[in-house]
C-alpha positions in Angstrom: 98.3 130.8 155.2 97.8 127.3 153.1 101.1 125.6 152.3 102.0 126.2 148.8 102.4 122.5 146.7 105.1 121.0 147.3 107.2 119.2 145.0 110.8 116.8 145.4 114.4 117.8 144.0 116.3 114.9 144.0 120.5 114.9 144.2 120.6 110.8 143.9 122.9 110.4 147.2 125.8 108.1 146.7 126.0 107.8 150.4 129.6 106.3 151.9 129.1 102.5 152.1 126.8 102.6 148.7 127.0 102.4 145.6 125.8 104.9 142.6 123.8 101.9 141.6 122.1 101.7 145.0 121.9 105.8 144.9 119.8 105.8 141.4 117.9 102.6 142.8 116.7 104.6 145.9 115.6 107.3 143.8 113.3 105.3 142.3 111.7 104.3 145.4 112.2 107.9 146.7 109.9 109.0 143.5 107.4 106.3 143.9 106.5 107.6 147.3 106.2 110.7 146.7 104.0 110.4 144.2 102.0 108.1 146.7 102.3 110.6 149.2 101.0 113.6 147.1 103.6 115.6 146.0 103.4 117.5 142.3 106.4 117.0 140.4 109.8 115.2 140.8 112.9 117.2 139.6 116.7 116.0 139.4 119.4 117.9 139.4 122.6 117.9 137.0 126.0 117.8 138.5 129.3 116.0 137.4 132.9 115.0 138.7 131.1 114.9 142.6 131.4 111.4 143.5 128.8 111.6 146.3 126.1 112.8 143.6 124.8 109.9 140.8 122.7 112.5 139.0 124.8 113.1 136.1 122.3 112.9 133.1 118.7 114.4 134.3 117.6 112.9 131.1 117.9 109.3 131.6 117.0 109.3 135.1 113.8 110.8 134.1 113.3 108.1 131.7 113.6 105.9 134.2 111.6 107.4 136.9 108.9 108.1 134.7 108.8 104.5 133.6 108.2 103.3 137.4 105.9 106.2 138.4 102.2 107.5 136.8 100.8 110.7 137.3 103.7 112.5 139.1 105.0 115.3 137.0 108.6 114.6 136.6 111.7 117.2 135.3 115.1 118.5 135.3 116.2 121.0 138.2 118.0 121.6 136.1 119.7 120.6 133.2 122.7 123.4 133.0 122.3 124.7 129.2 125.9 125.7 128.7 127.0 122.2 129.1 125.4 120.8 126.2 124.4 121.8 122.4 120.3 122.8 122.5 119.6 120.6 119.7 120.5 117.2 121.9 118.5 119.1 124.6 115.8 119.2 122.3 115.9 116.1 121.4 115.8 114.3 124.8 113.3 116.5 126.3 111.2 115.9 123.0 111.4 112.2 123.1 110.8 111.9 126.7 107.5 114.2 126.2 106.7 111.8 123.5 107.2 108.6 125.6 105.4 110.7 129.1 103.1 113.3 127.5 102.1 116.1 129.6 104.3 114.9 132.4 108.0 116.2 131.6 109.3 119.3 132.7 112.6 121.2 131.4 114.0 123.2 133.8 117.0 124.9 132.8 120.1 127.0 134.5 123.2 128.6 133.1 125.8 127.6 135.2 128.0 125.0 135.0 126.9 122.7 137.7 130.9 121.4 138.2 134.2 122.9 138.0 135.8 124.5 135.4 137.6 121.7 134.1 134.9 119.6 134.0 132.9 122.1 132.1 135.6 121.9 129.5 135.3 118.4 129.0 131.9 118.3 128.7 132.0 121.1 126.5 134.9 120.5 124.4 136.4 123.9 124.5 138.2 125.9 126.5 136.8 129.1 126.5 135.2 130.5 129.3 131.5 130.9 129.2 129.9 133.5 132.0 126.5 132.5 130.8 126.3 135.6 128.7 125.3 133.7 125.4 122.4 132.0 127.8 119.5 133.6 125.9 120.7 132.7 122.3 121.0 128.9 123.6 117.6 129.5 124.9 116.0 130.9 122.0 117.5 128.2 119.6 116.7 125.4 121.8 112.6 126.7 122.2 113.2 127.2 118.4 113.4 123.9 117.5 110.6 122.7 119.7 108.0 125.1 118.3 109.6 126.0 114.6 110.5 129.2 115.2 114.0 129.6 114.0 114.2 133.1 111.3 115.4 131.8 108.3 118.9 133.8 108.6 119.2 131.6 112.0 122.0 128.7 111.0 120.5 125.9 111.8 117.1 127.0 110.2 116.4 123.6 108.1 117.1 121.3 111.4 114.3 119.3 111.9 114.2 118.4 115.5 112.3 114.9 116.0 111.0 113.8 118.3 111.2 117.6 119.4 108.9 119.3 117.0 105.4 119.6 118.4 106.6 117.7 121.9 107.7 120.2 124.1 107.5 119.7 127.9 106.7 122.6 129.9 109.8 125.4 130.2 110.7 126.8 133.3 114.2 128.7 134.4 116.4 127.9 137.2 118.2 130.5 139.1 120.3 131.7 142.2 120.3 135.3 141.3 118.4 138.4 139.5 119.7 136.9 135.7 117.3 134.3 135.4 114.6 136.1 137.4 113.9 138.6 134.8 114.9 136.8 131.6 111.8 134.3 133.0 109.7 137.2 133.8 110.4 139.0 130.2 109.5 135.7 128.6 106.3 135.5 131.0 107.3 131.2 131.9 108.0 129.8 135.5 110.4 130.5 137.7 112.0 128.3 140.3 114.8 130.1 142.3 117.5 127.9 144.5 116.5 129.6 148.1 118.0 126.5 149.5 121.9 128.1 148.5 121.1 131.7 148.0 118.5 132.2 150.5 119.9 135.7 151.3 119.0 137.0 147.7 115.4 135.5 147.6 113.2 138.2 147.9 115.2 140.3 145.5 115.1 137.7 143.1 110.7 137.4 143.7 110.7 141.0 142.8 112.7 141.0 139.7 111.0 138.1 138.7 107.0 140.2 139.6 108.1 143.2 138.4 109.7 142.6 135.0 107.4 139.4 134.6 105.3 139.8 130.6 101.8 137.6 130.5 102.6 135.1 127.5 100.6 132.6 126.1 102.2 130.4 128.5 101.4 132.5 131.8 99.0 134.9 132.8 100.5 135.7 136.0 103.6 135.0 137.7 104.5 131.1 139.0 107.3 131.0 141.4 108.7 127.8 142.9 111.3 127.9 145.3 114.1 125.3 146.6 114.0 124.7 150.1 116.3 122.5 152.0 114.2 120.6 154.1 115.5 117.6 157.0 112.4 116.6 159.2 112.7 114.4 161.9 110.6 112.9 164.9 113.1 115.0 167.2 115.2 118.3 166.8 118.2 116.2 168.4 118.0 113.7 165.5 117.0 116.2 162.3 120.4 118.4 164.0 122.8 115.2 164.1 121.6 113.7 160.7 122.3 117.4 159.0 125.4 117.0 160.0 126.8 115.1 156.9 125.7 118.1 154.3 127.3 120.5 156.2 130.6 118.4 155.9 130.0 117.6 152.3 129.9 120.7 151.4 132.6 121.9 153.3 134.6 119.3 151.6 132.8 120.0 148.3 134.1 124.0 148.9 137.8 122.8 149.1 138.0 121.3 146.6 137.7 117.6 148.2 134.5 116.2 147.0 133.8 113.1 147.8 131.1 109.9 148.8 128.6 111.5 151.2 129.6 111.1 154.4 127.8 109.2 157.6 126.2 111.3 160.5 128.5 109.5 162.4 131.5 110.6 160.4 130.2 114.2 160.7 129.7 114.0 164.6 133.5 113.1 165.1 134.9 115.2 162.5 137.5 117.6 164.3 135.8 120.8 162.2 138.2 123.5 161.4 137.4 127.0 161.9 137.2 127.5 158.1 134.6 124.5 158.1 132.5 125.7 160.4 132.2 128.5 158.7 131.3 127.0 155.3 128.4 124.8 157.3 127.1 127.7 159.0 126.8 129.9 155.7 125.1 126.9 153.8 123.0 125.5 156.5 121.9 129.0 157.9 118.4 128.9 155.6 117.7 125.6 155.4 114.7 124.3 157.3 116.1 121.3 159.8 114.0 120.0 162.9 110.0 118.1 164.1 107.1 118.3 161.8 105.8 121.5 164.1 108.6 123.2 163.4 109.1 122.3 159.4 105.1 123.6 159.1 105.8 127.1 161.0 108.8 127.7 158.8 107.0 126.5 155.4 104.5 128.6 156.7 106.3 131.4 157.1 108.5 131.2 154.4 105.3 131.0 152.1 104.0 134.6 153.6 107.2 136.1 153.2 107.8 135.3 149.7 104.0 134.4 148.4 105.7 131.4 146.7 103.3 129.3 144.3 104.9 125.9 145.4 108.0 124.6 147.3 110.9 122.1 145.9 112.1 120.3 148.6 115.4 118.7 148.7 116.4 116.6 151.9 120.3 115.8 152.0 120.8 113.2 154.3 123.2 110.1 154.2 120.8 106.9 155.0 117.3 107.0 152.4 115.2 105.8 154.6 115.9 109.0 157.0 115.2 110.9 153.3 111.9 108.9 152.8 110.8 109.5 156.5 111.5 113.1 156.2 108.9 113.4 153.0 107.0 111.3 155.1 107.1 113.7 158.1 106.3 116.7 156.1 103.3 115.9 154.1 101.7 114.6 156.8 102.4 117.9 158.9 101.6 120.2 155.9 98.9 117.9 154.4 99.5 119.3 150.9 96.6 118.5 148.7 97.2 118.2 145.0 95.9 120.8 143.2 95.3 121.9 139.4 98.8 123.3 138.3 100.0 125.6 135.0 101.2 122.2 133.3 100.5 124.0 130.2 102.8 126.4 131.6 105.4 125.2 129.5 104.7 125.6 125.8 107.0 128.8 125.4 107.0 130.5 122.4 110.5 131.5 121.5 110.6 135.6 122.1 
């Protein structure tokens, strides 16, 4: 079957021997060729207290990226709602809609994106938030995008500028069946993290189909999925430069994050047999090896899951090995840009 359209997710890589400067500078480039290249939109993600990860604040980085790029779609994947009062949400996404119209998306998740403690600094408390208050936060942030508050609501007489009447387009993020029917009751997108949670995927596609509502925003289910992709001219070489994610997150897992490490680094690393597990169990769906081999398993993953579009992230240490591997994969998928739900986004708040 065709290759869905495929899109970038972008970590900005502080890589070891660089500098979070040099990480958010090679996103830039990064973004400008893949819009060059063809791809659809350009998401960052949110993360904090991980020194080998720059993308901290998915709003200004978008700022930026949509300053130096022009038709790419560009978005958050995701900003973690929990993290952060829905009004200053609001407000960001609003003004960057105003500044980029029809260009920003907000993708949104519900967990913390860090560790606990950093979760309480950023949210100045220290109760512990399962995500269970996710659909207020959501309804009172769409609220103050499209007016919609009830009068009892609190914060009824807000007005939210530059958010009223700017609203990028809505989609929710998710590694399990929560988000997958909480986007399907509300009838928006839905991008699922396969590239972590592989093993729930097709679960999460049918919670998603099956509870999915047509809304003004959707007719039909839109499903995006994360994919971890690594493509190289060889599989010896896509192997060997995987090899620092798998010891980042092994590090990341106890506790020891840190500056990305070096495929050389990773080849010499004396692996524990704890490590090796934590590699294997986060490497085991990701997509690492030629262009042939990237195209079967696209190709596959796409009949399997009937997937509307694919986000790729590469992790790898040098950004030039990043660039060549969206390189290597558009040209072995060809994806062709095609007409997408951009409108897919004005959600009206349920």
């Amino acid at each position: 079957m065709t290759i869905p359209t495929l899109s970038v997710l972008d970590l900005a890589i502080v890589g070891q021997g660089a500098t979070a400067a040099d990480a958010l500078a090679s996103s830039l480039r990064q973004a400008q060729e893949a819009e060059r290249l063809g791809y659809n939109r350009y998401w960052v993600a949110e993360h904090h207290n991980m020194p080998g990860i720059a993308s901290s604040s998915p709003a200004v980085l978008i700022a930026h990226l949509a300053a130096g790029t022009s038709t790419m779609r560009l978005g958050s994947g995701g900003v973690m709602l929990p993290n952060h009062s829905p009004l200053v949400v609001a407000e960001q996404f609003g003004m960057l809609e105003a500044l980029h119209p029809g260009r920003i998306d907000l993708g949104l998740g519900r967990a913390p994106g860090t560790d606990g403690l950093t979760a309480a600094a950023l949210r100045r408390t220290n109760r512990a938030d399962n995500g269970n208050d996710f659909p207020n936060q959501l309804g009172e942030l769409l609220g103050y995008f499209n007016n919609s508050l009830p009068e009892d609501h609190p914060f009824h007489r807000i007005h939210a500028t530059p958010a009223r009447g700017y609203q990028p387009a809505i989609w929710l993020l998710g590694s399990s069946d929560y988000s997958a029917h909480l986007a399907g009751r509300l009838g928006i997108p839905f991008s699922f993290a396969h590239h972590f949670a592989g093993d729930n995927t097709e679960a999460a596609v049918r919670v998603y189909r099956d509870s999915f509502v047509p809304s003004d925003v959707l007719d039909e289910p839109y499903l995006m999925l994360g994919v971890n992709v690594l493509c190289a001219p060889t599989e010896e070489e896509a192997r060997y430069l995987s090899g620092p994610s798998a010891l980042s997150m092994a590090r990341l897992r106890q506790g020891r994050p840190g500056l990305y490490p070096t495929p050389e680094e990773a080849a010499a690393h004396q692996w524990t047999p704890q490590e090796k597990a934590i590699g294997h169990s986060w490497g085991r769906n990701h997509i690492i090896g030629t262009p042939g081999l990237v195209h079967r398993s696209l190709d596959e993953l796409a009949e399997r899951t009937g997937a509307n579009e694919f986000m790729l992230t590469t992790m790898a240490h040098s950004p030039e090995d990043r660039l060549r591997s969206l390189r290597l994969t558009a040209e072995a998928t060809q994806p062709q840009p095609q007409p997408q739900p951009h409108e897919d986004v004005a959600v009206m708040a349920k």
